[in-house]
N, C-alpha and C positions, 0 to 999 in steps of 0.2 A: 636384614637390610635389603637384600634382592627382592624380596616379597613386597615390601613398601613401595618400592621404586617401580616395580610390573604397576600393581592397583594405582600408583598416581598415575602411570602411562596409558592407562587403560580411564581410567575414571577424567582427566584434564578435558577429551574433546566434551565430554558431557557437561564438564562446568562452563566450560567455555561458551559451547552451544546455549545452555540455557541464560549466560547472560547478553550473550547476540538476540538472542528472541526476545527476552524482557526489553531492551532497548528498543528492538524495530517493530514489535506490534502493540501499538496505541491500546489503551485499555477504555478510554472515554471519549464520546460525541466530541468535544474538543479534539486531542489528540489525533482522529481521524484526519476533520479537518485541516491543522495544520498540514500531516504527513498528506493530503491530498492535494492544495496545493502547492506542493512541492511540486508534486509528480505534473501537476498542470504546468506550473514556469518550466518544467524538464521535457513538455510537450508529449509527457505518455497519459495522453485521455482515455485509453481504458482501463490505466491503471486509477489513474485519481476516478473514475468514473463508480471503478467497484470499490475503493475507500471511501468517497460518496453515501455511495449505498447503504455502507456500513454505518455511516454516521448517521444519516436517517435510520437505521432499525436501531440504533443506542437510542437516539432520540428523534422522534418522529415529529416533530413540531420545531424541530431546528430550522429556521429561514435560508440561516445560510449553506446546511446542508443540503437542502430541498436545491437550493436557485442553483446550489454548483455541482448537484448532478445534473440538471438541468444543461448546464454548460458543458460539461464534461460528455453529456451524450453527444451535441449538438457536433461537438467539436469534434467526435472520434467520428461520428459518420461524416461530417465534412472531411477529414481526410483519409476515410476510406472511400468517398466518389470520388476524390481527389488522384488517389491512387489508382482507381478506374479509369478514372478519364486517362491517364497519364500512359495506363499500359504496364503498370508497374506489378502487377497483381500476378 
C-alpha cells in the first residue's frame, strides 16, 4: 500500500502536466488562431505574433493567419516605439 501511494505521488505531476499541455497547445491552423487572438484582445503582440506564425507554417495560405501576423507585428513594434519614446525601456 506505501509503494502505491509513493508512484501515484510521484507519477500525478506528470499526469497533470501532460493534460495542461494537451489543453494549452493548439494542434491545428484554427486553434493557433483562436488562442492568438486571445492574446491580441489581452494586448500581448508578441505573443499572438509567434502564434501567428505558427499558424502560418500549419497552413501557409491561411488569410487570416497571414493578415494577423501582419497586425500583430505592426502592433508590438508600435508599442515598443511607444515604450521608447516614453522612457520606459
Amino acid at each position: 500500500m506505501k509503494k502505491a501511494l509513493v508512484l501515484i505521488a510521484l507519477l500525478l505531476p506528470t499526469v497533470l502536466l501532460a493534460s495542461v499541455t494537451e489543453t494549452v497547445i493548439p494542434s491545428t491552423s484554427d486553434a493557433y488562431l483562436v488562442v492568438a487572438r486571445d492574446a491580441m484582445e489581452d494586448g500581448d503582440f508578441d505573443a499572438a505574433l509567434l502564434l501567428y506564425e505558427e499558424a502560418v507554417e500549419r497552413d501557409p495560405h491561411s488569410q487570416a493567419a497571414l493578415a494577423g501576423r501582419l497586425v500583430a507585428f505592426a502592433e508590438s513594434r508600435s508599442l515598443e516605439s511607444t515604450i521608447e519614446v516614453a522612457g520606459l525601456n
